[in-house]
C-alpha positions as CSV (number, residue, x, y, z in Angstrom):
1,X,-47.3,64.4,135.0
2,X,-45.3,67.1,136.0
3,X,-43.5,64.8,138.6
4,X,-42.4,62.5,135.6
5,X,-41.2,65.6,133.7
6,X,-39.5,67.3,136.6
7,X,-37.5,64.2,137.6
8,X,-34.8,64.2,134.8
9,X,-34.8,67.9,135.1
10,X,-33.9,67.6,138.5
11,X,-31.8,64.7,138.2
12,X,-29.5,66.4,135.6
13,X,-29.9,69.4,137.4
14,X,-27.9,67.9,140.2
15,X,-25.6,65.9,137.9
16,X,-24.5,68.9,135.5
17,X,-22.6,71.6,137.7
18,X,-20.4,68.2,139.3
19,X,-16.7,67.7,138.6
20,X,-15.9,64.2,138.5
21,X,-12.9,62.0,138.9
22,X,-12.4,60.2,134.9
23,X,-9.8,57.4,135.7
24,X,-7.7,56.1,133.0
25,X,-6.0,52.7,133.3
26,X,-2.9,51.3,131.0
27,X,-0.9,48.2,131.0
28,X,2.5,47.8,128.7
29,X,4.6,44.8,128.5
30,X,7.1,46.3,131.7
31,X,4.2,48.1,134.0
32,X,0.6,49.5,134.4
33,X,-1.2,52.5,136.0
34,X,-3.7,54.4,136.2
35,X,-4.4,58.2,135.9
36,X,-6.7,60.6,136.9
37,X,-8.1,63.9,135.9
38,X,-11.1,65.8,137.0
39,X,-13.9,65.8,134.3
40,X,-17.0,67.7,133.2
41,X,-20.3,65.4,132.9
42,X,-20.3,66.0,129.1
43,X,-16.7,65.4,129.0
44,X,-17.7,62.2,131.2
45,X,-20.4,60.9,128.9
46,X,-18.3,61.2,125.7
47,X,-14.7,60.1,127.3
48,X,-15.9,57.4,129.4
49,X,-19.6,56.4,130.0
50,X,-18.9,53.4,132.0
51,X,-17.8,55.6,134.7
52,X,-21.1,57.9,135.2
53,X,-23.4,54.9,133.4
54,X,-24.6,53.9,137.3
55,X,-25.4,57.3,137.4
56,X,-27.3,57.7,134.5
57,X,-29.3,54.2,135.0
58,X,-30.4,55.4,138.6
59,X,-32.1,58.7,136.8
60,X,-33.8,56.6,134.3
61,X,-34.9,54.0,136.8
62,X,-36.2,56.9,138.6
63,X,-38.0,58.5,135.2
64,X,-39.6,54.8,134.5
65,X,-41.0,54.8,138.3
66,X,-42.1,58.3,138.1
67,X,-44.1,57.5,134.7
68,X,-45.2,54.1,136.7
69,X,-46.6,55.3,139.5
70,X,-49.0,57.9,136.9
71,X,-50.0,55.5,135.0
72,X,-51.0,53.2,138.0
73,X,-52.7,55.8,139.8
74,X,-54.2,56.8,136.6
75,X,-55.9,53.2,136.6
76,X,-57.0,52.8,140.2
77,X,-53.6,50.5,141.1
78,X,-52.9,52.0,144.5
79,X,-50.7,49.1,145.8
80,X,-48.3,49.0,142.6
81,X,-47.9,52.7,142.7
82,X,-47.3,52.6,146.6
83,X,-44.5,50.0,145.6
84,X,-43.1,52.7,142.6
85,X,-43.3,55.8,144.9
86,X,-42.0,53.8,148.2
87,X,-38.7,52.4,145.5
88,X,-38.2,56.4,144.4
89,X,-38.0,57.3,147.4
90,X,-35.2,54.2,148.0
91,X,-33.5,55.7,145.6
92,X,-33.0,59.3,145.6
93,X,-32.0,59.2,149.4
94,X,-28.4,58.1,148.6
95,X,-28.5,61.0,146.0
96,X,-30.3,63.7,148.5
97,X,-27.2,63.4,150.8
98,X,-24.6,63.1,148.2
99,X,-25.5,65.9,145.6
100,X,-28.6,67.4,147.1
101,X,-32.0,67.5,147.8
102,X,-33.7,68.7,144.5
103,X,-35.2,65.2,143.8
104,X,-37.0,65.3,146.9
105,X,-39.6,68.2,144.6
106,X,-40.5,65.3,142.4
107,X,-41.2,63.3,145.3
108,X,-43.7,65.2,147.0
109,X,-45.4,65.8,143.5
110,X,-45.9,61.8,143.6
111,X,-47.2,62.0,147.1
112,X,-49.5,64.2,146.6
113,X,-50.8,62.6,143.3
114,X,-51.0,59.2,145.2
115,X,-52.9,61.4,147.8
116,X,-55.1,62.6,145.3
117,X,-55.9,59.2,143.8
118,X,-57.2,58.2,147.3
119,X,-59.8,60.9,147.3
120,X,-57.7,63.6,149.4
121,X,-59.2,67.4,149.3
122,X,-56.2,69.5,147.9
123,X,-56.5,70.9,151.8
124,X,-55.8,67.6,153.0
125,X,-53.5,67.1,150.6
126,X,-51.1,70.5,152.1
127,X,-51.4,69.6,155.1
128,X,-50.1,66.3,155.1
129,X,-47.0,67.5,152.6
130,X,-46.7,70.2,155.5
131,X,-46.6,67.4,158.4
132,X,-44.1,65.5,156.0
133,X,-41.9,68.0,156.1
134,X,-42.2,69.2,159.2
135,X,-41.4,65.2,159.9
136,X,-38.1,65.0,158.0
137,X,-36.9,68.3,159.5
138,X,-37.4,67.0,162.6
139,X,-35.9,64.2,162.5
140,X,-32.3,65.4,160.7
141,X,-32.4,68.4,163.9
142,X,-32.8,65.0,166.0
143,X,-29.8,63.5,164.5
144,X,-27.7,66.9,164.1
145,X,-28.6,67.6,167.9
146,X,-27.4,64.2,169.1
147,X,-24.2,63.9,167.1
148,X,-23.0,67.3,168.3
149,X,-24.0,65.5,172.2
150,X,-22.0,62.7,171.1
151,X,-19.4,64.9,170.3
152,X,-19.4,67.3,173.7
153,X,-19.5,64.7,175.7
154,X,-16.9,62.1,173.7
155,X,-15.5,63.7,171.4
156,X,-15.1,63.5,167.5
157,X,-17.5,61.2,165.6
158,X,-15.6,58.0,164.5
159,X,-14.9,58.7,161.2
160,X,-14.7,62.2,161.4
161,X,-17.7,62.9,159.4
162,X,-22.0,63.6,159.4
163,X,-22.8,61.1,156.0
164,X,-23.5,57.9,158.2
165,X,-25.9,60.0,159.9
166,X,-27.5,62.0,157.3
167,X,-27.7,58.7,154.9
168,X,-29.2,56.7,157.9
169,X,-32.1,59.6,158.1
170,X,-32.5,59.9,154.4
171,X,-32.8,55.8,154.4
172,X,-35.2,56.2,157.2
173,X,-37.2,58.4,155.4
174,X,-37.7,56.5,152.6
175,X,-38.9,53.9,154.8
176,X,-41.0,55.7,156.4
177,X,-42.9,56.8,153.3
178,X,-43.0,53.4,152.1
179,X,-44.6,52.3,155.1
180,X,-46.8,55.3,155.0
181,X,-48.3,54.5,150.9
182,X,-48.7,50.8,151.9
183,X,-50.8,51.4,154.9
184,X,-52.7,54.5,152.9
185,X,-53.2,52.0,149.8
186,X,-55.0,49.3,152.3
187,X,-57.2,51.7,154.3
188,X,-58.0,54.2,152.3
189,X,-56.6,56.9,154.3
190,X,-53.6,59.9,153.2
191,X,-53.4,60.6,157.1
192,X,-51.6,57.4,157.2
193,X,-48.1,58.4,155.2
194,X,-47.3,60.6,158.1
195,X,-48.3,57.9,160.2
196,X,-45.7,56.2,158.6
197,X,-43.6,58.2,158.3
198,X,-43.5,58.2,162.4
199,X,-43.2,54.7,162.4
200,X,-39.9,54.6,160.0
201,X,-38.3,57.8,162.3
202,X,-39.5,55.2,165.4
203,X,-38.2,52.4,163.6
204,X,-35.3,53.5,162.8
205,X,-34.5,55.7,165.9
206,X,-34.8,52.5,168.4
207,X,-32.7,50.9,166.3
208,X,-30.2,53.9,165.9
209,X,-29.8,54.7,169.6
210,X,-29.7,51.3,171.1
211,X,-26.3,50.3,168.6
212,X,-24.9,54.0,169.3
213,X,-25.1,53.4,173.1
214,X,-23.6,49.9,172.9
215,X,-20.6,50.8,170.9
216,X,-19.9,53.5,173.6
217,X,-18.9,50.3,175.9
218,X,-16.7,49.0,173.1
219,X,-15.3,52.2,171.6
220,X,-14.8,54.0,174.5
221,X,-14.1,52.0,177.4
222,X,-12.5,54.3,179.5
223,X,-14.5,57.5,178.3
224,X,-11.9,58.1,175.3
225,X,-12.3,56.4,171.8
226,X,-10.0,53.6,170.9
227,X,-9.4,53.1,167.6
228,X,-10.8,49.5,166.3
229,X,-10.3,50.4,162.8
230,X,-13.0,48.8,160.2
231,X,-14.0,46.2,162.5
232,X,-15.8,49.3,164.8
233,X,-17.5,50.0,161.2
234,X,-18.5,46.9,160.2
235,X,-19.5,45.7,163.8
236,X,-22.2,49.0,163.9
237,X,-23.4,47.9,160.3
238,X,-24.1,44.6,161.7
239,X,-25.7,45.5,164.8
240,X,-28.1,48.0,163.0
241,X,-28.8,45.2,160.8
242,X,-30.0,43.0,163.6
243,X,-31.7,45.8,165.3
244,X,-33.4,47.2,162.3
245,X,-35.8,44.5,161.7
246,X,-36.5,44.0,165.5
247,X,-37.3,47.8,166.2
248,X,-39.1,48.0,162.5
249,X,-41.6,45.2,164.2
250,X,-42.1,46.6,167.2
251,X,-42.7,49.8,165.8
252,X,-45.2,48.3,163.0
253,X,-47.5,46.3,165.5
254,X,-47.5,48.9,167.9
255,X,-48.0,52.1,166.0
256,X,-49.3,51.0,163.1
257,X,-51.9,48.7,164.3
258,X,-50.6,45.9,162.2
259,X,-50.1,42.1,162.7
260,X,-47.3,40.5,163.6
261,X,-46.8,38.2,160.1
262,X,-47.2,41.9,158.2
263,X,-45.0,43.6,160.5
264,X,-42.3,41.6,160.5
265,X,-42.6,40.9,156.6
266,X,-42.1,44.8,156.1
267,X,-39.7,45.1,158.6
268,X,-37.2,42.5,157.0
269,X,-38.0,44.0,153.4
270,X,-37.6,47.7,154.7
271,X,-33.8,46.4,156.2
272,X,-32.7,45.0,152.9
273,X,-33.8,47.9,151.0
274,X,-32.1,50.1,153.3
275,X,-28.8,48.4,153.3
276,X,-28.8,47.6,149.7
277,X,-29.5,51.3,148.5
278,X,-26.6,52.5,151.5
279,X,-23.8,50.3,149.5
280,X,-25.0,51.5,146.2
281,X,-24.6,55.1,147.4
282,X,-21.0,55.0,148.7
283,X,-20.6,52.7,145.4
284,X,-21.6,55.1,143.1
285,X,-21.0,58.2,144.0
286,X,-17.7,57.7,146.4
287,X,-15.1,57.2,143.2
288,X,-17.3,59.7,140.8
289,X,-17.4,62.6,142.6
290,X,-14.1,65.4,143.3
291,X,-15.5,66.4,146.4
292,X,-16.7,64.4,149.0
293,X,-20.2,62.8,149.6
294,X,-21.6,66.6,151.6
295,X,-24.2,66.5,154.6
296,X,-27.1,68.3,153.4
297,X,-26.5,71.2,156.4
298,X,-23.7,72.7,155.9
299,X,-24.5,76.2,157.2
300,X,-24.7,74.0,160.5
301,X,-21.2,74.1,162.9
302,X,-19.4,70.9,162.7
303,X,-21.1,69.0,159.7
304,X,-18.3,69.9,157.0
305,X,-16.7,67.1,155.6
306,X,-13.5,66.8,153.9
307,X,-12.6,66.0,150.1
C-alpha cells in the first residue's frame, strides 16, 4: 500500500518544481505562428492540458499498476503482478533519466512486496534490494567509465551528450527486473530478480558494446569522427535493435537456464518494450521540458548536457 500511495507523490514530486515550454499556435487570413513562453505546471494544467496530458497519463498509468500489482499479490497472482511491476518499471526509466530518480522509491516498495508475497524473510528481502542496487550502480559506473574511454581515446561522444547512455541503462534495468519477477514468479525463488537483473545488464551490454565497436569502423575511419549526420543515429538504433534480441537470447538460455522458445520469446518482447518506452521518452519530455533531458550524475566530470 504505501508503494501505491507514494507513487503520485513522487510522480508530482518530480513534475511540480519543472518549468515547461507552453506553445501557442495562431493562424490569420495573411500568416501563422507560434509562440512560446516558459510555464509553471499549474499554469500548464489550467492554460493548456494537452501539452502536459502525456505526462499526467504516464503517472496515472503508473498509480493503476501500482494499485494492480497489490491487489494481485494480495490474491496469490504472481505472474500478473510480475507483468505490472516489470511495465512500472518500463515506464519510469524514461522519467528516472529525464527528471529524476525519485520513482525508483516506489519501485523497490513493489519489489519487495512481490518478494514478500513469494515467502521471502524481511532478511532476504534487504539483501536482495541491497544486491539490486548495488547492480544498477554498477552498471551506470560501467557505462560512465566507458564513455569517458570513448572519449580519451576518440574524442567527444556523437551527439555531444550522456542521455543515450543513461536511458539505454535505465531501459536495461527495467529489463532486467522484468526478467528477474518472471523467473521469481515460476520458481518460487526472490534470489532470481537479481539474477535477472544480471541477465538484462548481460543482455544489454553484449548488445551495447558489439554496435559501439562497429560504428568506430564507420564513424571514425581514420581515428577521427566524421560526421554522418542522422543516418550515424538511426544506423546505431537499428543495429541495437538487431543485436538486442540476439544478445537477450543468448543471455536468457545461458544464464538463466531457460529454453530456447522462452528465451527468445522474452527477448523479442523485452526489445520492443525497450524501444517503444525510448521514443515515448524523447516524445514526451523533449518539447515539455526548459532544460534539457539531464543524466542522472551530474556531480560527475563530463556528463552536463546542454539546454
Amino acid at each position: 500500500m504505501l508503494a501505491v500511495v507514494t507513487t503520485p507523490i513522487a510522480g508530482l514530486a518530480l513534475l511540480a518544481p519543472r518549468s515547461f515550454i507552453l506553445t501557442r499556435c495562431f493562424q490569420t487570413s495573411t500568416f501563422g505562428g507560434c509562440s512560446t513562453r516558459s510555464a509553471s505546471l499549474p499554469d500548464m494544467v489550467a492554460t493548456a492540458p494537452e501539452q502536459v496530458a502525456p505526462l499526467l497519463i504516464a503517472l496515472a498509468a503508473l498509480v493503476l499498476l501500482a494499485i494492480t500489482a497489490w491487489s494481485a499479490v494480495s490474491d496469490g497472482r504472481l505472474t500478473a503482478a510480475a507483468i505490472a511491476i516489470g511495465t512500472y518499471a518500463f515506464l519510469i526509466a524514461g522519467a528516472s533519466v529525464a527528471l529524476g530518480p525519485w520513482l525508483v522509491g516506489p519501485l523497490l516498495l513493489l519489489i519487495a512486496m512481490y518478494a514478500s508475497g513469494l515467502g521471502g524473510r524481511s532478511r532476504d528481502i534487504a539483501g536482495l534490494l541491497l544486491r539490486v542496487g548495488a547492480l544498477t550502480f554498477g552498471a551506470f559506473a560501467a557505462a560512465y567509465l566507458f564513455a569517458q574511454g570513448w572519449a580519451v581515446r576518440l574524442g567527444p561522444l556523437p551527439g555531444g551528450g550522456f542521455e543515450f547512455f543513461w536511458l539505454y541503462v535505465a531501459l536495461s534495468s527495467a529489463a532486467g527486473i522484468a526478467i528477474g519477477l518472471g523467473l521469481a514468479a515460476v520458481r518460487r525463488d526472490i534470489a532470481e530478480i537479481a539474477r535477472g537483473l544480471v541477465v538484462g545488464y548481460a543482455s544489454f551490454g553484449m548488445a551495447g558494446l558489439a554496435v559501439a565497436l562497429g560504428s568506430v569502423a564507420i564513424m571514425y575511419p581514420h581515428g577521427s569522427y566524421v560526421g554522418l549526420g542522422l543516418a550515424a543515429l538511426w544506423g546505431v538504433v537499428f543495429w541495437l535493435i538487431v543485436a538486442n534480441p540476439i544478445a537477450a537470447s543468448i543471455a536468457m538460455r545461458t544464464l538463466a537456464r531457460a529454453s530456447w522458445a522462452g528465451a527468445i520469446r522474452t527477448a523479442f518482447t523485452l526489445t520492443l518494450a525497450a524501444l517503444v518506452c525510448a521514443i515515448a521518452t524523447f516524445a514526451a519530455f523533449g518539447p515539455l521540458a526548459v532544460s534539457g533531458v539531464a543524466p542522472p550524475l551530474l556531480i560527475l566530470p563530463n556528463t552536463a548536457t546542454g539546454p
